[in-house]
LOTI-846559 format. One line per 10 residues: number of its first residue (from 0); for each residue x, y, z of N, C-alpha, C. Coordinates in steps of 0.02 Angstrom, whole numbers, plus 50000, padded with zeros to 5 digits. Example, Ala and Ser with C-alpha at 12.3 -4.5 7.8 and 13.67 -1.06 7.14 Angstrom:
<atoms>
0	50660 49716 50390 50615 49775 50390 50660 49835 50390  50642 49888 50354 50684 49947 50357 50645 50002 50394
</atoms>
This chain:
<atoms>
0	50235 50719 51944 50169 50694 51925 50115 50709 51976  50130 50721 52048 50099 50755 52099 50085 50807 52091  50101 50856 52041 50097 50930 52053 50034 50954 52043  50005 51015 52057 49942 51034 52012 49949 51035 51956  50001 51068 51919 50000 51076 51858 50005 51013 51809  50033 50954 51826 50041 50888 51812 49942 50881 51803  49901 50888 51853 49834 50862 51830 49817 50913 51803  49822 50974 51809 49780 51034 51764 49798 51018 51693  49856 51005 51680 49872 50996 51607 49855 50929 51573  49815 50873 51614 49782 50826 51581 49716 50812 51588
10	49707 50849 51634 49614 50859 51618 49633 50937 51560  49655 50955 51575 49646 51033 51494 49648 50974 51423  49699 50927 51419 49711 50915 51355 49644 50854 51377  49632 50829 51402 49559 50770 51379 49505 50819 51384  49521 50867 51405 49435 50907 51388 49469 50942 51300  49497 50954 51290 49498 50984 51214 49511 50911 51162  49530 50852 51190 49510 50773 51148 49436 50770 51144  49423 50789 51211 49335 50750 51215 49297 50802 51159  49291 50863 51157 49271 50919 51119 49294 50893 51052  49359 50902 51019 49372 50877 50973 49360 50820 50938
20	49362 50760 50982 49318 50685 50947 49239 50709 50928  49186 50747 50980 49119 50764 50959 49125 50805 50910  49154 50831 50895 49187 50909 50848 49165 50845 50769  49198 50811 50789 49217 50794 50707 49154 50740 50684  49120 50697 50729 49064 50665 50735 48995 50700 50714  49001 50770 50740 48955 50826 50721 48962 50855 50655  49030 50853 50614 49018 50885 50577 49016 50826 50522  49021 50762 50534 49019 50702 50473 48952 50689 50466  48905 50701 50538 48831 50664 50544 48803 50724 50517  48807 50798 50532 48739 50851 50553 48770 50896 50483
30	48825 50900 50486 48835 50951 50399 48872 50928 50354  48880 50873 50345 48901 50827 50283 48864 50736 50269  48826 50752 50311 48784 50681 50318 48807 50634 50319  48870 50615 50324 48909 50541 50315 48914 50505 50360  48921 50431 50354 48938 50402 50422 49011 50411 50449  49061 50417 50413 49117 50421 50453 49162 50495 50431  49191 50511 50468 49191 50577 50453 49267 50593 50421  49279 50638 50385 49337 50658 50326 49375 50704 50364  49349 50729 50446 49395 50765 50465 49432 50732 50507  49492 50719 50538 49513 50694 50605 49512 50717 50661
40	49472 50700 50715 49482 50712 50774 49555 50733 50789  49601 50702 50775 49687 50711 50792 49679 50794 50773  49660 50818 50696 49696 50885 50669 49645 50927 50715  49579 50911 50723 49529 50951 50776 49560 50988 50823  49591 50933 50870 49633 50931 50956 49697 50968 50936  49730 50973 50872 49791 51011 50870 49752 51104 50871  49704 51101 50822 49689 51165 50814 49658 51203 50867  49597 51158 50915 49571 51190 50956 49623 51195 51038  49678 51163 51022 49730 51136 51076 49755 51234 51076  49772 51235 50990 49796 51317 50992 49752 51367 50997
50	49702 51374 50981 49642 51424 51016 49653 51446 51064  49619 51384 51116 49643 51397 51190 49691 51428 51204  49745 51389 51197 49831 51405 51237 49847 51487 51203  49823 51511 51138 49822 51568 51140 49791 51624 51153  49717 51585 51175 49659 51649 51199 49649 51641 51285  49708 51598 51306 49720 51609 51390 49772 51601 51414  49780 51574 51479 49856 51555 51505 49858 51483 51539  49827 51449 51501 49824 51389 51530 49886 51358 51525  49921 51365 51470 49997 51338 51474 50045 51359 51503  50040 51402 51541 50101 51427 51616 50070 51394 51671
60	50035 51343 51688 49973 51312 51747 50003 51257 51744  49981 51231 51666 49978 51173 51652 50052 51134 51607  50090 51147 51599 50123 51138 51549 50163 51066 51579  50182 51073 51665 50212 50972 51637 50154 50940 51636  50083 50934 51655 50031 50895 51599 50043 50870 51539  50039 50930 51503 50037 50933 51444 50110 50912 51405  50157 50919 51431 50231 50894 51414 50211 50818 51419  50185 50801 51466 50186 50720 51464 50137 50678 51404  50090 50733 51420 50028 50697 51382 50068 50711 51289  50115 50767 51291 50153 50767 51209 50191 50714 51207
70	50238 50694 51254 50279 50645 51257 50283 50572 51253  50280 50578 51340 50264 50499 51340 50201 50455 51313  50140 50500 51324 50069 50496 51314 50060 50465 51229  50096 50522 51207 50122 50511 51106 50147 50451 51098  50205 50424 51137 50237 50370 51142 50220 50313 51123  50164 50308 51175 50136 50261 51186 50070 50233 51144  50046 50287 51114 49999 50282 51062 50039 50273 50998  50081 50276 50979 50123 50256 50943 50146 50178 50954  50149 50168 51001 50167 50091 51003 50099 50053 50977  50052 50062 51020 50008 50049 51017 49956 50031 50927
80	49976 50068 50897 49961 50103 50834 49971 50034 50790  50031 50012 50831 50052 49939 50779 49982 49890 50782  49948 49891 50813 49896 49842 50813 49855 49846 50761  49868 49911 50722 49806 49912 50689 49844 49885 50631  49891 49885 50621 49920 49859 50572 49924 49769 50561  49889 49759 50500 49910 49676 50482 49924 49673 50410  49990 49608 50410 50012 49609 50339 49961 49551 50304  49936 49549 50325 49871 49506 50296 49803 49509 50290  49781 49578 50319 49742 49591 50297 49723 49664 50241  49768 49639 50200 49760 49688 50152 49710 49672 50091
90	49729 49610 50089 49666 49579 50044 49701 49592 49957  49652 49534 49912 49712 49513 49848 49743 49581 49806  49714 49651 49840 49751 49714 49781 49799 49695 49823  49843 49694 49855 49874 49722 49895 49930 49730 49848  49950 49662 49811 50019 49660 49770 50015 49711 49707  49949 49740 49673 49950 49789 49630 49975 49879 49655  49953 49861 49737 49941 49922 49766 50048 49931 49785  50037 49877 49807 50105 49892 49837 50185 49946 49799  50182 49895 49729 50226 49945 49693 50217 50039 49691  50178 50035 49674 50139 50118 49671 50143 50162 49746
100	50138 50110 49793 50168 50133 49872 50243 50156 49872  50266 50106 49865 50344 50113 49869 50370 50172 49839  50327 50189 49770 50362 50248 49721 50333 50300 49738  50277 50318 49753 50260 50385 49788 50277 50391 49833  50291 50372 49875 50330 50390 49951 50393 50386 49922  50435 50349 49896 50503 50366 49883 50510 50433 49831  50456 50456 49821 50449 50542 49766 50447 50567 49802  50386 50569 49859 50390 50621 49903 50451 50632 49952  50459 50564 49986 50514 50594 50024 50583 50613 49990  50603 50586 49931 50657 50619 49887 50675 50666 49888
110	50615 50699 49834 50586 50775 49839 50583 50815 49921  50560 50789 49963 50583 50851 50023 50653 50852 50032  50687 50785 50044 50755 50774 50064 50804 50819 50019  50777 50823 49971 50823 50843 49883 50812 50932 49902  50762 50939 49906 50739 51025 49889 50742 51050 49979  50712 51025 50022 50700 51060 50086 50765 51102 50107  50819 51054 50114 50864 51103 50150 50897 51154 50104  50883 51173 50058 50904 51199 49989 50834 51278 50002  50799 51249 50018 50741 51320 50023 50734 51332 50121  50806 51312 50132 50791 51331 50205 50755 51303 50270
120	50732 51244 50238 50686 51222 50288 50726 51188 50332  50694 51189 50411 50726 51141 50448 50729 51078 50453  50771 51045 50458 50763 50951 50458 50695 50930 50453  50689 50963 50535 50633 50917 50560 50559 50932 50530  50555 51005 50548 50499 51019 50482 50505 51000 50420  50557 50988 50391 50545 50942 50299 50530 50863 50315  50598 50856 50365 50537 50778 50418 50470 50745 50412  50447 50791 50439 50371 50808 50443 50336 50787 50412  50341 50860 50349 50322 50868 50300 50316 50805 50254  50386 50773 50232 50372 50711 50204 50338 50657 50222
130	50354 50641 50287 50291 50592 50327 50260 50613 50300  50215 50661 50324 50120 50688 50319 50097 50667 50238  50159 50711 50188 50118 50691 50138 50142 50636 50097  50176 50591 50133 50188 50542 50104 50186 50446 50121  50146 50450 50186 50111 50413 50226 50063 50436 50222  50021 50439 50280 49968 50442 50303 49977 50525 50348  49977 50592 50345 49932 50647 50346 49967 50635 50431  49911 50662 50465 49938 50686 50572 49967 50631 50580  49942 50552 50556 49957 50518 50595 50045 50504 50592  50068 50507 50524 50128 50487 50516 50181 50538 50550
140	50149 50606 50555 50171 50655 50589 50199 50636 50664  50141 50645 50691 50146 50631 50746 50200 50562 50765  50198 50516 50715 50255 50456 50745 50313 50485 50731  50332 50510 50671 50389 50548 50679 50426 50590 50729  50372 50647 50739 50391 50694 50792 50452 50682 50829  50425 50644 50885 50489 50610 50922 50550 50614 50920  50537 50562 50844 50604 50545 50839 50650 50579 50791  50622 50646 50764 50680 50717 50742 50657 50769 50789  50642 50779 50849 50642 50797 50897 50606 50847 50889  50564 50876 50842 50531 50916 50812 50504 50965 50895
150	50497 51024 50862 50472 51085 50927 50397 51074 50902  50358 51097 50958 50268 51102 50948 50252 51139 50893  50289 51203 50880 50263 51234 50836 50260 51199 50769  50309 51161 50750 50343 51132 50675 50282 51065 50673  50268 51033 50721 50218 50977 50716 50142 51027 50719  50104 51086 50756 50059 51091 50738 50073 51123 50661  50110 51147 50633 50117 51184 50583 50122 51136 50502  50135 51086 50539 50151 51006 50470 50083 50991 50490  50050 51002 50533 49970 50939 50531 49907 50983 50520  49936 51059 50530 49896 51108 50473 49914 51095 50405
160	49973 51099 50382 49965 51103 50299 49958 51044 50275  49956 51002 50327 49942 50925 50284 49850 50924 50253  49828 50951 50325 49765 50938 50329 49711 50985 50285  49764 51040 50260 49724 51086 50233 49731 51041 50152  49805 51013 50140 49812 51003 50065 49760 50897 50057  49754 50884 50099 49726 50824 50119 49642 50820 50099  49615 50879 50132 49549 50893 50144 49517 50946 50051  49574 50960 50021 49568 50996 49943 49581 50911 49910  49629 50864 49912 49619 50844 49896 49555 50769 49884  49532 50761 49944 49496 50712 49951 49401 50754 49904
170	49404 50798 49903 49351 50840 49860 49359 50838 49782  49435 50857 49775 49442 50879 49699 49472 50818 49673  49505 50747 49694 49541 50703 49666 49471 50653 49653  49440 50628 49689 49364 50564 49659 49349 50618 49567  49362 50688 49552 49320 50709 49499 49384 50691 49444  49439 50696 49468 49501 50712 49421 49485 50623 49400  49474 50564 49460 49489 50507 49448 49425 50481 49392  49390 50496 49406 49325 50488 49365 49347 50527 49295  49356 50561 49272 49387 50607 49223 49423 50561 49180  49477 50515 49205 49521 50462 49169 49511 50415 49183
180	49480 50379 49222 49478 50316 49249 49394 50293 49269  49358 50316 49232 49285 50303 49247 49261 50233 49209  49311 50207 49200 49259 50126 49157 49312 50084 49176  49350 50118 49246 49389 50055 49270 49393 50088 49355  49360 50079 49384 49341 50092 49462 49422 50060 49498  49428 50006 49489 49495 49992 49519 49560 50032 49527  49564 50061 49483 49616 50129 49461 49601 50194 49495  49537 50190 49498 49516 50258 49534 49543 50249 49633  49515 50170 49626 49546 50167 49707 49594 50159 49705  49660 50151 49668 49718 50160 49660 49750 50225 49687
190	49728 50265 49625 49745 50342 49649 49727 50372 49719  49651 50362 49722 49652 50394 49801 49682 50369 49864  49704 50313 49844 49714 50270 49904 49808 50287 49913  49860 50306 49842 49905 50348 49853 49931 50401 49855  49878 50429 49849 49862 50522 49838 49858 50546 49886  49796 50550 49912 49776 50576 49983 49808 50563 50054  49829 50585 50092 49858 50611 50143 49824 50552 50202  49774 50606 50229 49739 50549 50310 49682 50466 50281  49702 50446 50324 49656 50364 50295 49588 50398 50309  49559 50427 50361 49489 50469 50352 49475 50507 50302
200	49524 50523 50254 49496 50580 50209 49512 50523 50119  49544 50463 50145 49532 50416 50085 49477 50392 50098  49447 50388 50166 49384 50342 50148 49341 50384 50146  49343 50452 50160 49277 50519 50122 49268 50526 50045  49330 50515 50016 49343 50517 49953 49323 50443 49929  49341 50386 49950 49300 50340 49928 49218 50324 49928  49188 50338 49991 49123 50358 49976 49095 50398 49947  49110 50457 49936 49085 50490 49890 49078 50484 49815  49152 50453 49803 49151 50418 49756 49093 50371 49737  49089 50318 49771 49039 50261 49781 48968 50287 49779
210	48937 50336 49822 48894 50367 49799 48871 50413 49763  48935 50465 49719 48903 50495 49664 48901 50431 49569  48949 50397 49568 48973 50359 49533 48949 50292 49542  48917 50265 49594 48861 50210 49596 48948 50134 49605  49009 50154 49619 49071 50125 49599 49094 50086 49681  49056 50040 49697 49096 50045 49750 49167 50004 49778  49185 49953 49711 49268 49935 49719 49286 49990 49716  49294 50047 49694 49346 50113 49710 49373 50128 49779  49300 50098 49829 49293 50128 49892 49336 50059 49935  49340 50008 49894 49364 49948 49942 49463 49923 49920
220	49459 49974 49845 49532 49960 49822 49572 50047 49850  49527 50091 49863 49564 50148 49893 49583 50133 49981  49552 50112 50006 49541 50056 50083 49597 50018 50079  49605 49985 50047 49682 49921 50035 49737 49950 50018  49722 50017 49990 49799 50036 49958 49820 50077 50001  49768 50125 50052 49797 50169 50106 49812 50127 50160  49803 50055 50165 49824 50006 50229 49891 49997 50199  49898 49977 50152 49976 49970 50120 50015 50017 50134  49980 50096 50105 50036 50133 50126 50040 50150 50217  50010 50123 50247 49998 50160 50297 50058 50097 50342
230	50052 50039 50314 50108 50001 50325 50176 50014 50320  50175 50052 50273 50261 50064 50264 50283 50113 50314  50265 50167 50372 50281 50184 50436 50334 50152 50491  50335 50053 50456 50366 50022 50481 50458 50054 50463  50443 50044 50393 50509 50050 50383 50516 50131 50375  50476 50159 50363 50481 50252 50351 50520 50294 50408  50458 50268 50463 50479 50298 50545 50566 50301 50543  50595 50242 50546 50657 50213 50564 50708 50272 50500  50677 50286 50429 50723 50298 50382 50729 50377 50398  50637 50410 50414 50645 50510 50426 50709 50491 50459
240	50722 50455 50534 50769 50489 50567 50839 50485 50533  50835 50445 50500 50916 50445 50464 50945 50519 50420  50858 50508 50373 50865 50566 50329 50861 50661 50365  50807 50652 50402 50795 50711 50449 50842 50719 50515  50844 50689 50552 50856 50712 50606 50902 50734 50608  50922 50786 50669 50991 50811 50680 51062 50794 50681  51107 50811 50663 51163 50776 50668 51187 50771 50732  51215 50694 50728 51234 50658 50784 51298 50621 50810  51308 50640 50857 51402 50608 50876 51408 50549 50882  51382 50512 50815 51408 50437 50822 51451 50439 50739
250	51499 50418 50777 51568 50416 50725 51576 50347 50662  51530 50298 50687 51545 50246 50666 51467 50216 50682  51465 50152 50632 51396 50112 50671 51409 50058 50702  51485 50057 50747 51473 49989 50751 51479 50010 50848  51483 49954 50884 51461 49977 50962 51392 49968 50977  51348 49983 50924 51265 49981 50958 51265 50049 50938  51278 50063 50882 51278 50151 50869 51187 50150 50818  51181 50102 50790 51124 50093 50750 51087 50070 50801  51106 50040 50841 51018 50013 50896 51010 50064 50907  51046 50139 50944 51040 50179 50983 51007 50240 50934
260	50999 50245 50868 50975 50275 50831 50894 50269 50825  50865 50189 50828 50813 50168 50827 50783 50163 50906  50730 50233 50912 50710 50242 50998 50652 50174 51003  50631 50178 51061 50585 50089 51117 50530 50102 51059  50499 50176 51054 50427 50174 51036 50424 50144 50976  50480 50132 50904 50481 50124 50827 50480 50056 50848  50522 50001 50889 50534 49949 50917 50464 49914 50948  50424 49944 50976 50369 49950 51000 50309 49918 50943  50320 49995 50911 50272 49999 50867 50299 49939 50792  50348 49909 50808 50362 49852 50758 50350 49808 50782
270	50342 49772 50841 50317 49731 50889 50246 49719 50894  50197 49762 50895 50138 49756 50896 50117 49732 50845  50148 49784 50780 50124 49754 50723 50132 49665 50677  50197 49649 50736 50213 49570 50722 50151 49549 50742  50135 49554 50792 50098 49514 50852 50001 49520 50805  50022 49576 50767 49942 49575 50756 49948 49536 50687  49983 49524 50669 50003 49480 50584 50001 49404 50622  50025 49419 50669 50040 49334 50699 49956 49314 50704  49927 49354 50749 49873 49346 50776 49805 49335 50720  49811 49384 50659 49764 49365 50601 49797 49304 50566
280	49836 49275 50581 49870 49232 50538 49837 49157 50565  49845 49156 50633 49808 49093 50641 49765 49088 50656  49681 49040 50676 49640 49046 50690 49635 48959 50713  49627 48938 50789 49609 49024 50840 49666 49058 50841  49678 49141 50851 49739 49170 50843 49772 49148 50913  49833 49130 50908 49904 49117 50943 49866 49031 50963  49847 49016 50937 49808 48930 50962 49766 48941 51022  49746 48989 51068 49693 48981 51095 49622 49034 51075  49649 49081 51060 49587 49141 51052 49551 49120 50999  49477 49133 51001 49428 49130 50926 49442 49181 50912
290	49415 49202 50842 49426 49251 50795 49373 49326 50844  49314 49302 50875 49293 49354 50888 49310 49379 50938  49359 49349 51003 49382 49369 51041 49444 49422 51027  49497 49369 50994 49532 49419 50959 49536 49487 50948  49482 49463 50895 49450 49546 50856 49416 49613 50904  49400 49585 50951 49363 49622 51006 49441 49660 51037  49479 49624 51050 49542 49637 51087 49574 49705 51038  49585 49677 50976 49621 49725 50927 49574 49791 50928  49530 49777 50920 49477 49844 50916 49489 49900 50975  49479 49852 51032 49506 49867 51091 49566 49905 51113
300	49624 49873 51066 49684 49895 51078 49687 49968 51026  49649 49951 50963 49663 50000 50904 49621 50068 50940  49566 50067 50982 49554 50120 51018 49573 50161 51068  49618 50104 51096 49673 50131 51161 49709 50188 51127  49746 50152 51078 49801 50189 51019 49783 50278 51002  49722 50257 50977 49669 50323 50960 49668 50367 51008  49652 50365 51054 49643 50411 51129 49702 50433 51142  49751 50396 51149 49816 50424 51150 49833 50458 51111  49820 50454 51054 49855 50479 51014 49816 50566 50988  49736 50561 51024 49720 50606 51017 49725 50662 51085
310	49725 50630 51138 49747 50654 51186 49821 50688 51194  49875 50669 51157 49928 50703 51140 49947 50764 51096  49905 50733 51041 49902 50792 51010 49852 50875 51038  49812 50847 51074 49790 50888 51108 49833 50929 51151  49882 50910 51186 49939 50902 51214 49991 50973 51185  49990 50940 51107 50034 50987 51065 50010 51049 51062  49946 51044 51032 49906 51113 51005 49912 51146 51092  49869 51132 51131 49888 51194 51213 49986 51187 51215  50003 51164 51172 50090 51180 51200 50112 51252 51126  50052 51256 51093 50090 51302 51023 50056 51358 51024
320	50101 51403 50998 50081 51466 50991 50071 51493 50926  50034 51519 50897 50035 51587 50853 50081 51590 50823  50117 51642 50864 50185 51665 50859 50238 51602 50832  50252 51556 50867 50274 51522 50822 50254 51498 50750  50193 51493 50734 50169 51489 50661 50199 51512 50627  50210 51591 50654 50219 51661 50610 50287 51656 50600  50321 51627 50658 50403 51649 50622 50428 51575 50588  50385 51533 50584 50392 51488 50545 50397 51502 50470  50313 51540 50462 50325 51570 50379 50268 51534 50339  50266 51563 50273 50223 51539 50226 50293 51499 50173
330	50337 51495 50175 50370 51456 50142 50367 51396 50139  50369 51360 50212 50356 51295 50205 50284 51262 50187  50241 51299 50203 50163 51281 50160 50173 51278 50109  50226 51328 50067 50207 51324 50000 50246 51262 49989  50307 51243 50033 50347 51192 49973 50306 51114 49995  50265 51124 50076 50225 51068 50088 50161 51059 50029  50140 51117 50002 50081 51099 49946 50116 51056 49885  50200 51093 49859 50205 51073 49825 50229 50993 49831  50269 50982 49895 50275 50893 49893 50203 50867 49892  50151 50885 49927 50088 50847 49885 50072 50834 49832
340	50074 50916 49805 50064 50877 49706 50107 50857 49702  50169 50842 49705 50237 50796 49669 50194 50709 49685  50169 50699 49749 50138 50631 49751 50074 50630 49729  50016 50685 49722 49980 50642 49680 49999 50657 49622  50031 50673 49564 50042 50680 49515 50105 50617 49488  50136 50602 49546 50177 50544 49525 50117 50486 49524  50097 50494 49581 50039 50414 49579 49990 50430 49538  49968 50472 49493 49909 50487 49432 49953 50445 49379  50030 50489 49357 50061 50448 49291 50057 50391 49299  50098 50365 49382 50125 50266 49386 50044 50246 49350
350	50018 50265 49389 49931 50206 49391 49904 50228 49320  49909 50277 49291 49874 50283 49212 49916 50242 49184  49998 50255 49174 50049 50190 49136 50048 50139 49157  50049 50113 49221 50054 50028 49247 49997 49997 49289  49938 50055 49257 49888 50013 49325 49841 49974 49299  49834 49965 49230 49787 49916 49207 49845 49827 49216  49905 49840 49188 49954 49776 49199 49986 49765 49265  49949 49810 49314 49970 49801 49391 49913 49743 49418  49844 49758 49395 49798 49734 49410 49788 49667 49364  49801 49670 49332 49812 49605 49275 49867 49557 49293
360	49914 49594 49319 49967 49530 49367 49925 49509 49441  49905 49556 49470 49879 49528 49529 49807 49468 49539  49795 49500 49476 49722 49435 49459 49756 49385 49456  49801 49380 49393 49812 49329 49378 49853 49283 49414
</atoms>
């Protein structure tokens, strides 16, 4: 951690975070006018992470930096991550939203588990793949990583095709939802909210929504249903590695063979997320904090999370090359486009067949 290359490789990756957070601020305020922006800083720092590292040699300088800032740095923003999570503040869709969670993520990841190793793909890249498009887009990525031990190339290469099929959909899905679902706004935030990939590119798609369509429950039931799904990471994280990861010399589960399957950071990141359910649960939260102290703290903490987590990925992109892209292939893009449409096209049928009596149980 003394070395030069230890600090060259973490001032390289916070100068391509810092670039990348303005990157995406610039292009939500100055060429798409919005207040919050549809791109992620995270997919920014992966792409401009590979620019660099391939238009110099900063990664023979820098590389245990940057190993740490992928690693442990990731780690820890991953733990962290749990804060943002509360099972109570999902607000009254939550119980309409929830079923429709469970079944598109159990399509998508099916579908990779079922077809991936069958078209060649590696574990950890079909891994990936299912996370991204079946959670939440980089972020679910990135928690995975880890723990199917995924190489740099296979994680920048899953948080490109997420982001490319993420960023088509958050444009072309508000017109498809309006198309069938225009004299019931609730349904529309249904779909986007289990369709779309990054929680930034559900809430681009919900505003836009809101402001071409004048609709703005779309924008507050697509918001509740991507917190739902973005919840299930709890139990997802823990299941990729069962389904993905490499095979492993434990003969049996008994000994502590299943603790030792589940790494500190999933443990971590299940921990935080208690603590922040605990914490919205009472008021004052834990019997001494007011609500605005609290809230200041979580914000606090949910930003720590962020930095890390963009600072790592920054991390990744100066650790990937090109070349690895290339001998990766256009195969797995194509079968990553197609597990996307398999989930929004599963969550279009569920919510056209069960989403008027999803919402009709939850009122009532």
């Amino acid at each position: 951690m003394r070395s030069r290359g230890f600090r060259v490789g973490l001032l390289a990756a916070a100068l391509v975070a810092a670039v990348a957070a303005f990157s995406a601020r610039w292009i939500a305020t100055s060429v798409l006018g919005l207040s919050g922006t549809p791109v992620s800083p995270i997919v920014l720092a992966v792409v401009l992470g590979m620019v660099v590292s391939n238009a110099s040699r900063v990664t023979e300088t820098a590389a245990p930096g940057l190993r740490f800032c992928s690693t442990t740095i990731l780690r820890l923003g991953i733990v962290l991550l749990g804060f943002r999570l509360s099972l109570f503040a999902a607000g009254a869709f939550t119980v309409a939203a929830l079923p429709f969670v469970v079944m598109v993520i159990a399509a998508g990841v099916g579908v990779v588990r079922l077809l991936g190793p069958r078209l060649g793909l590696p574990r950890p890249l079909a891994g990936l793949i299912a996370a991204g498009t079946s959670i939440c887009g980089a972020t679910a990525i990135v928690a995975v990583a880890p723990l199917l031990r995924a190489r740099q190339s296979e994680v920048g290469y899953a948080v490109s095709c997420i982001t490319v099929f993420g960023l088509a959909a958050m444009f072309g899905y508000p017109l498809l939802a309006h198309a069938l679902f225009a004299e019931t706004p609730e349904l529309t935030g249904l779909f986007l909210g289990v369709s779309i990939h990054e929680t930034a590119q559900v809430a681009g798609a919900g505003v836009m929504y809101q402001d071409q369509y004048g609709a703005p429950l779309a924008l507050e039931v697509a918001t509740v249903t991507k917190l739902v799904r973005n919840l299930s990471m709890l139990a997802v994280i823990p299941l990729a590695g069962i389904l993905f990861g490499e095979a492993r010399s434990i003969r049996s589960p008994g000994g502590g063979a299943w603790l030792r399957m589940v790494p500190w950071f999933v443990v971590g990141f299940a921990a935080c997320s208690a603590l922040r359910t605990l914490g919205d649960h009472g008021s004052p939260a834990f019997g001494f904090l007011d609500p605005a102290t609290w809230q200041g703290f979580v914000a606090v903490i949910g930003h720590a999370a962020e930095t890390c987590l963009l600072l790592a990925m920054a991390g990744v992109g100066l650790l990937s090359s090109f070349a690895g892209l290339r001998r990766i292939g256009l195969r797995p893009f194509l079968f990553g486009l197609f597990a996307a449409l398999v989930v929004g096209g599963v969550g279009l049928l569920l919510i056209a067949g069960f989403g008027p009596s999803a919402l009709d149980f939850a009122r009532g």
